[in-house]
C-alpha positions as CSV (number, residue, x, y, z in Angstrom):
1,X,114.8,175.6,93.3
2,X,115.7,174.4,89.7
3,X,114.3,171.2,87.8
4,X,117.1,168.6,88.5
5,X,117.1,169.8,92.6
6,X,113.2,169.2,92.7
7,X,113.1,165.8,90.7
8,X,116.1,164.8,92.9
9,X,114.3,165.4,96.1
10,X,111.0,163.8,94.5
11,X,112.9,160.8,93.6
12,X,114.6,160.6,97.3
13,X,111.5,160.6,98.8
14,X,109.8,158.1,96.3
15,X,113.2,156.2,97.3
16,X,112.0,156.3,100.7
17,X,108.4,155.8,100.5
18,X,108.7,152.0,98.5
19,X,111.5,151.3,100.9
20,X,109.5,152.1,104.1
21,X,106.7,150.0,102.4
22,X,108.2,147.0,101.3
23,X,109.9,146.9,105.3
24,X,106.2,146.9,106.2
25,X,105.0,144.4,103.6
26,X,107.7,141.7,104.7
27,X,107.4,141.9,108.3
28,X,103.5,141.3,107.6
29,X,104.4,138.5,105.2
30,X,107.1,137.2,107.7
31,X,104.1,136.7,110.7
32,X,101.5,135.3,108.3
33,X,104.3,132.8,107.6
34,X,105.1,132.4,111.0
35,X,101.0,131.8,111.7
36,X,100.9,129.5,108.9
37,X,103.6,127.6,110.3
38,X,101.8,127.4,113.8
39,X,98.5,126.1,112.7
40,X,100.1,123.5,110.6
41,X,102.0,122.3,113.5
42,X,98.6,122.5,115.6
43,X,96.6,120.5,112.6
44,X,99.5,117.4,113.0
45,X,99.6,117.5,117.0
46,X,98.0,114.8,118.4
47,X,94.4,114.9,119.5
48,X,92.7,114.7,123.0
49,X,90.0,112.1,123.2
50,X,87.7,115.1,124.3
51,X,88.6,117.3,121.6
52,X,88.0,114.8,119.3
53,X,84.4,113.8,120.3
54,X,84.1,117.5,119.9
55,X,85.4,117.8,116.6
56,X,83.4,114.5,115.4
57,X,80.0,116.3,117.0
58,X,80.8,119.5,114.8
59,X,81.1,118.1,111.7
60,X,78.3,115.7,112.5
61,X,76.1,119.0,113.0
62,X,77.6,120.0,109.7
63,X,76.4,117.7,108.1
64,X,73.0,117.3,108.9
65,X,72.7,121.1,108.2
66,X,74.2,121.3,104.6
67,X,71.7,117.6,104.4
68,X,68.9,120.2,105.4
69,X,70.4,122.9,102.8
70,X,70.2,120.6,100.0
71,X,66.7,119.8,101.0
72,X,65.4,123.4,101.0
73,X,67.0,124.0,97.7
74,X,65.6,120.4,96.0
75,X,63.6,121.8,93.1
76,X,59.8,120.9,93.9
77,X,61.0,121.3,97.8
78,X,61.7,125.0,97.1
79,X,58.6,125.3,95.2
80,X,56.1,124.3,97.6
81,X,58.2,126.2,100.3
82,X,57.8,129.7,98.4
83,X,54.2,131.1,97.4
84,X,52.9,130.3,94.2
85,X,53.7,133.0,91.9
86,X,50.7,136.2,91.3
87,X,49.0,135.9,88.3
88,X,50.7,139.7,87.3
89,X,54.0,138.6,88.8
90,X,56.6,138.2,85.8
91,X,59.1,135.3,84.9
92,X,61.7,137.7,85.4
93,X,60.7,138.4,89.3
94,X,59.6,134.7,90.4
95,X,63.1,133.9,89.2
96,X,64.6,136.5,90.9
97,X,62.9,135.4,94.4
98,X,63.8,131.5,93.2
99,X,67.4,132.5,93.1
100,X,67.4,134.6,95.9
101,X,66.1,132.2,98.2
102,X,68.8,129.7,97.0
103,X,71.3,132.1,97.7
104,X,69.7,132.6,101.6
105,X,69.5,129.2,102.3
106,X,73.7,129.1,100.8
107,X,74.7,132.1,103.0
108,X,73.2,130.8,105.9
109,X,75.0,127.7,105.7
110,X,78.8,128.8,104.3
111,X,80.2,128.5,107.6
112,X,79.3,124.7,107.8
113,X,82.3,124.7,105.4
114,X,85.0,124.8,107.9
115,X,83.4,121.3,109.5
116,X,83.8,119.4,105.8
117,X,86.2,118.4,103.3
118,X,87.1,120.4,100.6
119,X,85.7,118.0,98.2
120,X,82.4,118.2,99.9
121,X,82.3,121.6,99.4
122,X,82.9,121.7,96.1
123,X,79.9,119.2,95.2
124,X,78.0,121.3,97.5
125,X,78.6,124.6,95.0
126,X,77.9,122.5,91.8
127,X,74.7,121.3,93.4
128,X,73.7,124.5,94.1
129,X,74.9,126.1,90.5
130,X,72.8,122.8,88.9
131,X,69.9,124.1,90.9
132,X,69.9,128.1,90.2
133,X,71.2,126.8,85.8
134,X,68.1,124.9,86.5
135,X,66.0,127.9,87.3
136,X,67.2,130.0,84.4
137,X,66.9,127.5,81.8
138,X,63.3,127.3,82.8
139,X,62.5,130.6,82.9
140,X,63.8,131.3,79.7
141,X,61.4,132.5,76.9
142,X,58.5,132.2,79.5
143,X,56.3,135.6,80.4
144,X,55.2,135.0,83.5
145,X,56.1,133.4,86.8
146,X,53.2,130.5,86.5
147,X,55.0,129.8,83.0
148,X,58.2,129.2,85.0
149,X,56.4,126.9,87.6
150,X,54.7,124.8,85.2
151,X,58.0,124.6,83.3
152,X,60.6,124.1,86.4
153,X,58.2,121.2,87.8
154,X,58.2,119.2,84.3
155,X,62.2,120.0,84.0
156,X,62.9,118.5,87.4
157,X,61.0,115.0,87.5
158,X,62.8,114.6,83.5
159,X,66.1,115.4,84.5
160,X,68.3,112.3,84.2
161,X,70.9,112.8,87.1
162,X,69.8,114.8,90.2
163,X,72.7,116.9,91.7
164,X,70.9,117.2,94.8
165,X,70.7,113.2,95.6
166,X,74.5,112.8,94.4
167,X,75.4,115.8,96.6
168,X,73.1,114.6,99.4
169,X,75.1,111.3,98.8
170,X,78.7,112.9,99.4
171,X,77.0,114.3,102.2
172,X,76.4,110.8,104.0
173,X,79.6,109.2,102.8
174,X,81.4,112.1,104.5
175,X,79.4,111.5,107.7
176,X,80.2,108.0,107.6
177,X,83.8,108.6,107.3
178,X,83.7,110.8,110.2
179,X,82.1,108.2,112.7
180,X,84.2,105.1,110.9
């Protein structure tokens, strides 16, 4: 078989191949359409008085957990929650189990997303990204974990706004709008 036989029967099948696959990728595209379609016709129907009391519970619940959230991950809250930090224990690991704990306490609660607003949400993420900037700042320069405690409970009775009260307040002015 010459050259230009072989790179014609490459170039079929290439031909082929991208054909085959763009058939697949627009059916897939042409039912997530179709689905998309469907829920937003589902989100405008109207609402059975049952459902809805249902509904209004959920987000209710969701909103008393992501109030608990915010509570866990409060600054002195989270440091009287986790042990004091070893007198050998660096600032690099009391930080570590800081953050880490603020990222359990997240992770257990992402799915209390679906039950909010969008904007919600989002104050919910800059609370938490105040919290953990908060963490770092203070553990910058310091040796050891204690230095990092002494430092992160001076930094968070001085800091002008809280992003955990003005998140916590989003949180009840969402709850309100849900049982106005």
């Amino acid at each position: 078989m010459d050259l230009t036989t072989a790179l014609f029967l490459f170039l079929t099948t290439l031909i082929g191949i991208v054909g085959i696959f763009a058939w697949i990728v627009n059916g897939s595209l042409s039912r997530l359409n179709a689905t998309l379609v469907a829920l937003d016709q589902r989100s405008t129907a109207p609402v059975a008085p049952a459902d809805r009391e249902n509904s209004t519970n959920l987000r209710l619940q969701a909103c008393e957990r992501l109030t608990l959230m915010l509570e866990r991950i409060n600054v002195p809250n989270l440091l009287l929650r986790l042990p004091a930090p070893a007198p050998a224990t660096t600032a690099k690991e009391y930080t570590a189990g800081l953050l880490l704990s603020i990222q359990q306490e997240f992770e257990y609660n992402v799915t209390q997303q679906v039950y909010v607003s969008d904007a919600l949400w989002s104050v919910l993420l800059q609370a938490r990204d105040n919290v953990s900037q908060l963490i770092v700042r203070a553990a910058e320069g310091a040796d050891s974990g204690e230095q990092v405690l002494a430092r992160l409970r001076l930094m968070s009775t001085r800091q002008p706004e809280d992003a955990i009260a003005l998140a916590q307040s989003a949180v009840r002015k969402e709850a309100a709008m849900v049982l106005g």
